[in-house]
Each structure stands twice: as structure tokens, then as C-alpha cells.
C-alpha positions as CSV (number, residue, x, y, z in Angstrom):
1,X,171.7,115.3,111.5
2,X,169.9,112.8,114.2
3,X,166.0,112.7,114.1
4,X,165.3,115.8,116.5
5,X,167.2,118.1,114.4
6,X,165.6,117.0,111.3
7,X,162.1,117.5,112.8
8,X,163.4,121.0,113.5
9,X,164.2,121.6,110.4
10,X,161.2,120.4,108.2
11,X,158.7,122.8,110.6
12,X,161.5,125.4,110.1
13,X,161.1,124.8,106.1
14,X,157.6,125.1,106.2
15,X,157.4,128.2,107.9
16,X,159.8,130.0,105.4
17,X,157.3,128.0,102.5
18,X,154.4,130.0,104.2
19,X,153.5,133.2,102.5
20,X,152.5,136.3,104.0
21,X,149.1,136.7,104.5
22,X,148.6,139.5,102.2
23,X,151.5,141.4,100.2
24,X,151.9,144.6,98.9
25,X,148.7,146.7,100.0
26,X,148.1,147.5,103.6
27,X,144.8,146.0,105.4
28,X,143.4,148.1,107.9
29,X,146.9,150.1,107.8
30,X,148.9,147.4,108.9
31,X,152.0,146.9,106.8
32,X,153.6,143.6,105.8
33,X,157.4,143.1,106.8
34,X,159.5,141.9,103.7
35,X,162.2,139.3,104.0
36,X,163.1,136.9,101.8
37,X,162.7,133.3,102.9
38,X,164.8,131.4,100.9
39,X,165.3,128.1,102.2
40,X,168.7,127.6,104.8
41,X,170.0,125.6,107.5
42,X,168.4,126.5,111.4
43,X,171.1,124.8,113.8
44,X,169.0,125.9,117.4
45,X,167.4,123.1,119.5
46,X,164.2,124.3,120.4
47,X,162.0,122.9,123.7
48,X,159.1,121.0,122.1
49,X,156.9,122.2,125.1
50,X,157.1,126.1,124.3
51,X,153.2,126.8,122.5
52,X,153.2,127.4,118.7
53,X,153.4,131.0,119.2
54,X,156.7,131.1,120.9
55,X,158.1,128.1,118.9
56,X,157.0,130.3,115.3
57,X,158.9,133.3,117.1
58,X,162.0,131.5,117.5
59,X,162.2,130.8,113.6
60,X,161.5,134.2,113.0
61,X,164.7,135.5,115.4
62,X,166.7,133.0,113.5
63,X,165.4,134.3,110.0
64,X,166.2,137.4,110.6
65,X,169.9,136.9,111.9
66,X,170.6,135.4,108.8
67,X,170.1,138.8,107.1
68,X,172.7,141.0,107.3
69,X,170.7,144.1,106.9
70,X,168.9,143.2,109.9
71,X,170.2,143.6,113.4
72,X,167.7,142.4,116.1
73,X,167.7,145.0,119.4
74,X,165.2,143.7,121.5
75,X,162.8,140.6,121.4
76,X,159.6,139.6,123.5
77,X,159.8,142.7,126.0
78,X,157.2,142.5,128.8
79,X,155.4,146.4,129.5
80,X,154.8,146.3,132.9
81,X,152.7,149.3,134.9
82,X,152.7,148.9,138.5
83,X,153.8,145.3,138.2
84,X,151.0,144.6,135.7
85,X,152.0,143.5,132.8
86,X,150.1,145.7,130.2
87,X,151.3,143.4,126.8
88,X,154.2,142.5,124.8
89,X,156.5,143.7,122.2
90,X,157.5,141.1,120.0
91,X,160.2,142.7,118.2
92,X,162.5,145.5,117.8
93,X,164.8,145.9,115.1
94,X,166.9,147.8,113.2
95,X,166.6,147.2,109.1
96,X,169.1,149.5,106.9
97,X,169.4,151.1,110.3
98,X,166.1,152.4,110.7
99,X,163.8,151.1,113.6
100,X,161.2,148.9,113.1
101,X,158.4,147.3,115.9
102,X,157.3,143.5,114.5
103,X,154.6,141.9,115.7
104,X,154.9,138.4,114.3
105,X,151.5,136.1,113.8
106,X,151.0,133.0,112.2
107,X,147.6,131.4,111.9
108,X,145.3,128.7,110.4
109,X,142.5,129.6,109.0
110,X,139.4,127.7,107.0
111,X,137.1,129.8,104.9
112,X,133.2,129.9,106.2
113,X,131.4,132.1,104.2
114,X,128.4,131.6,106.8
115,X,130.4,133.7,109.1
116,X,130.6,137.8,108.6
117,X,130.1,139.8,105.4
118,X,133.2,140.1,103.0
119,X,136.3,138.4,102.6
120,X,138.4,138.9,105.9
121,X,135.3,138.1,108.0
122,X,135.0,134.5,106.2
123,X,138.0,133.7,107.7
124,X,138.0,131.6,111.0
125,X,140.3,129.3,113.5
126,X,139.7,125.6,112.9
127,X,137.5,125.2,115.8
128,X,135.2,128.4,115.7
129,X,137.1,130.3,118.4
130,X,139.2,132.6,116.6
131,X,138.8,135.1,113.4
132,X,141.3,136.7,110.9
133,X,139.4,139.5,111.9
134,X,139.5,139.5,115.4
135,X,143.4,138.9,115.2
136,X,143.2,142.1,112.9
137,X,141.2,144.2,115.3
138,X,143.6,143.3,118.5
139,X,146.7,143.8,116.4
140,X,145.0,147.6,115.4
141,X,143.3,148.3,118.7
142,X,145.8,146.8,121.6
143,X,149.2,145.1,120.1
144,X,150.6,148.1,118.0
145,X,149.5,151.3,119.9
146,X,151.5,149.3,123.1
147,X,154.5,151.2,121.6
148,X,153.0,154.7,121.9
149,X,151.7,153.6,126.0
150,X,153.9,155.5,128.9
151,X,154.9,152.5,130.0
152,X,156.7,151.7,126.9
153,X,158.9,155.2,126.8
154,X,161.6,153.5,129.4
155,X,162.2,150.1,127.1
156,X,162.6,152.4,124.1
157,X,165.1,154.6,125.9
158,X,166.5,151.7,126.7
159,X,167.8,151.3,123.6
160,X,167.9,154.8,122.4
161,X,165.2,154.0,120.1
162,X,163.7,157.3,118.6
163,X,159.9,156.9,119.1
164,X,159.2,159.3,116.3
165,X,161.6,157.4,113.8
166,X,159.4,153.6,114.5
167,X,157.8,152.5,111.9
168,X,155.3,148.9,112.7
169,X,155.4,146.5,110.6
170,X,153.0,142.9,111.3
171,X,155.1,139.5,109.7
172,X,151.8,137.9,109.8
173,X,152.2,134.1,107.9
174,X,149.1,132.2,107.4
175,X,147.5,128.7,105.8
176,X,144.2,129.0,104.6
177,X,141.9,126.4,104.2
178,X,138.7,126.2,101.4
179,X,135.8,124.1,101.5
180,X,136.4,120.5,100.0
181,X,132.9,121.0,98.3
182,X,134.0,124.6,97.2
183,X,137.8,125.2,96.4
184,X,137.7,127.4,93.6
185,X,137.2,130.7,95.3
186,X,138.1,134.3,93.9
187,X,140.7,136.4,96.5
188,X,140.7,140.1,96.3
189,X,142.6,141.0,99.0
190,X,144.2,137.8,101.0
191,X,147.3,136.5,99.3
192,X,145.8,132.9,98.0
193,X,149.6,131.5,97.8
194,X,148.3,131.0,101.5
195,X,146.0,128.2,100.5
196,X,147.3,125.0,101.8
197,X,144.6,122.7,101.5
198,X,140.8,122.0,102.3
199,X,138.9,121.4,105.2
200,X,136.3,118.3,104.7
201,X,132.7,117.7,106.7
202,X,131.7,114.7,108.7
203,X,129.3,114.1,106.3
204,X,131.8,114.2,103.0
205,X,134.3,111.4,104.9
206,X,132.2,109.1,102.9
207,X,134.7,110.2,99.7
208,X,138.0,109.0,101.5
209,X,137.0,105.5,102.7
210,X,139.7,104.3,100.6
211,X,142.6,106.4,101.2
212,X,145.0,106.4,104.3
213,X,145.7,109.2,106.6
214,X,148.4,110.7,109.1
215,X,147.5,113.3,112.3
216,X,150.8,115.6,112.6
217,X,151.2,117.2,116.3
218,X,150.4,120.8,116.4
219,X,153.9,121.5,115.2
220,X,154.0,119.5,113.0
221,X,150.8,121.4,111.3
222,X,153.5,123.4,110.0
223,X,155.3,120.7,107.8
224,X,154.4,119.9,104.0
225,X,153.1,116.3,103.7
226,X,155.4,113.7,102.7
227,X,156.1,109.9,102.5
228,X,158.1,108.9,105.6
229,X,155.3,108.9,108.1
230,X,152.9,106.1,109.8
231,X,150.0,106.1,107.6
232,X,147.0,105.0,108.8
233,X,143.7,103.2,107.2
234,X,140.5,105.0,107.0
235,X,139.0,102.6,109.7
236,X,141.3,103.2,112.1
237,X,141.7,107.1,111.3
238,X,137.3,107.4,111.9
239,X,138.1,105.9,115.6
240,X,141.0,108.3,116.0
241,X,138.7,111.5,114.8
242,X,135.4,110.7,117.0
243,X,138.1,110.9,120.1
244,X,138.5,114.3,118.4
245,X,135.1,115.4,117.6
246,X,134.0,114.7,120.8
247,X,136.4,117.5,122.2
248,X,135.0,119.4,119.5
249,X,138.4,119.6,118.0
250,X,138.8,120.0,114.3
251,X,142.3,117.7,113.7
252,X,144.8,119.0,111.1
253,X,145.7,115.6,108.6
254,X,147.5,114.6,106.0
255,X,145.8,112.8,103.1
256,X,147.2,110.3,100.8
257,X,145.0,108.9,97.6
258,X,145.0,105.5,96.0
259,X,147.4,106.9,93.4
260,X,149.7,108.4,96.4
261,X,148.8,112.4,96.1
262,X,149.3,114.0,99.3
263,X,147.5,117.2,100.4
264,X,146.8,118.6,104.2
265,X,143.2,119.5,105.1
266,X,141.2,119.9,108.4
267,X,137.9,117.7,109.3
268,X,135.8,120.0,111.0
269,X,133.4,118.7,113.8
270,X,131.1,121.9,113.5
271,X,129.1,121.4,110.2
């Protein structure tokens, strides 16, 4: 396996190690897809240029072929009206022969209890430009009721796909993210097998002057810390971060102690 492939398949690994978002309970009536994601072999070369998105969506189309339940019918359709396009289907399938729309979603998200009123609201992107609940809303209001649009009638057709027999059906992964100065927080809805790490302040750096530090591409934000990277000291990671912070970027890194722990947080250049 040369060094390309075995990238490939570490962010593959994480993303079947990432749990769904929330389990057996709808939220705001969306329902979780189940699938099993015991860990296997991926053997597709993907373009390291696609976005996150697209790249996540690729795993998916592979997890799915390895079920033989599952027959995939149609993947990333475009719904054009009058040339414009009006959105995107991620997924239709057929599971036990019955016809399922998937949208697919997987997000980072770091707990902010400054932000909204309950537990979904708390939730946020890295850098303050995104929300679990905004994703929630556009999912409920604009992704799902694509499938019920005119537009959408001929693609189903298409595939002799019964509208009436769909059901939808979100795979929506996540890793959430708790404050370092607060980690022990009660769930009642999320799933908190989602909780990946913490997400540390300027201000608390001051802790971690004495352990070392590795920055993972964005794809590599996917990947469970381990030993075979470039670690860096805590001076040189501060001079790497301020070229972050003054983007206003919040950097995903991997954090190793003194006595060689590793965990994944965020430093966040917003509190």
C-alpha cells in the first residue's frame, strides 16, 4: 500500500469511527440512516482537490456498496428549472428494496453555550460562521422538500422511483468539540460518542507550553491522532497559529503531552 493510499485509508477509517450525530430519536423529524461501519478496506483513488463535502460523499458511495442490501440508483443529481439549478440530491437508493432519498452531512462543531438557548443552538462551526442549527433548518426547509419540487418528478421517473413509496433519511456524522475549561457536559439529545476533543482559548495556551503539536490538512481533520507525524514544539506551533488567527481561522491540532497522550482539539481565535 504506497503512502497515498494509506492517507486514503486512515481519513476513510475515521469517518466510519465517527458516530451519527444523534441515534434513535428523530430531531426536528429528520431520521438517521443506519449502517453499520465496521471497519474494511476502500481501494478508490480520490482527487485531493475535491472540498471535504464531496471527498466525505465518496466514502459514503463506497460504504454503501459494500452492503449488500443496499443498491445505489442515483448519486449527486443536479434539479435544474429553466437551466437553473434549484439544488441537489445527494442520494437515491434502494435498501431491502424500498427507496430511500440521503442527504449525507458531516460537520465540526465546538460547544458555545454563549450562543442560542438549548442544546442544538450551542452548537457552532469552528470559526463562528456556521450552526448545527442552521444546517438543521436548511436540511428541513430547502434540502429534503427538493424531492417533492416539479422539477424533481422527471429524475424520479427516471428511475421509476415511486414518489409516494420515498422515505428521507439524513446520514449526518459529526465531531463535537467541549470547552477545555468545561468538558464534562450533560447531552440530552446529541449523541456524545460524537465528542472528539476540546477546543482551547488564546488565553489557556499558557497550559501547553510544554507539549508538542501537529496541524492536519482539512482532510486530515478527519484522522485519529497518532505517532508517525512531524511534531512540532510549542514555540514554533504559537508562530504557526498567529498566521492563523490573523485570518481569523480556528486551526484543527493534534496534541501530544509530556507523557505522550494524544487528543485533537481546536484553538479558537474568537474568545
Amino acid at each position: 500500500m504506497d503512502f497515498k493510499t494509506k492517507v486514503i485509508q486512515k481519513r476513510y477509517d475515521g469517518y466510519l469511527a465517527t458516530s451519527s450525530l444523534w441515534l434513535n430519536q428523530p430531531i426536528f423529524g429528520l431520521h438517521q440512516f443506519k449502517i453499520d461501519s465496521l471497519s474494511h478496506k476502500i481501494d478508490v483513488l480520490l482527487d485531493d482537490k475535491i472540498r471535504l463535502g464531496k471527498y466525505i460523499e465518496r466514502f459514503v458511495s463506497n460504504h454503501l456498496a459494500t452492503k449488500n442490501n443496499i443498491k445505489i440508483v442515483a448519486e449527486n443529481n443536479q434539479i435544474l428549472k429553466e437551466k437553473r439549478t434549484l439544488g441537489e440530491l445527494d442520494c437515491l437508493l434502494l435498501k431491502d428494496d424500498k427507496p430511500i432519498h440521503l442527504e449525507i452531512i458531516y460537520k465540526f462543531y465546538l460547544y458555545d453555550d454563549s450562543v442560542g438557548s438549548n442544546e442544538i443552538e450551542h452548537f457552532i462551526g469552528p470559526n463562528r460562521k456556521d450552526a448545527l442549527i442552521e444546517k438543521i433548518t436548511k436540511l428541513k426547509d430547502k434540502q429534503l422538500p427538493l424531492l417533492y419540487s416539479e422539477a424533481c418528478k422527471p429524475y424520479l421517473n427516471q428511475y421509476k422511483i415511486n414518489l409516494e413509496e420515498v422515505q428521507q433519511q439524513v446520514l449526518f456524522k459529526a465531531q463535537l468539540f467541549l470547552p477545555y475549561s468545561n468538558q464534562d457536559i450533560d447531552f440530552q439529545i446529541l449523541n456524545k460518542d460524537c465528542v472528539q476533543g476540546y477546543y482551547i482559548q488564546l488565553k489557556e495556551l499558557k497550559e501547553f507550553t510544554d507539549f508538542k503539536f501537529y496541524i492536519p490538512t482539512k482532510k486530515d481533520w478527519l484522522i485519529t491522532p497518532h505517532e508517525q507525524v512531524n511534531w512540532i514544539e510549542f514555540t514554533e506551533f504559537k508562530r504557526v497559529l498567529d498566521e492563523f488567527v490573523s485570518r481569523k481561522f480556528s486551526p484543527l491540532v493534534w496534541i501530544k503531552s509530556k507523557k505522550g497522550n494524544l487528543t485533537k482539539g481546536f484553538v479558537v481565535w474568537w474568545v
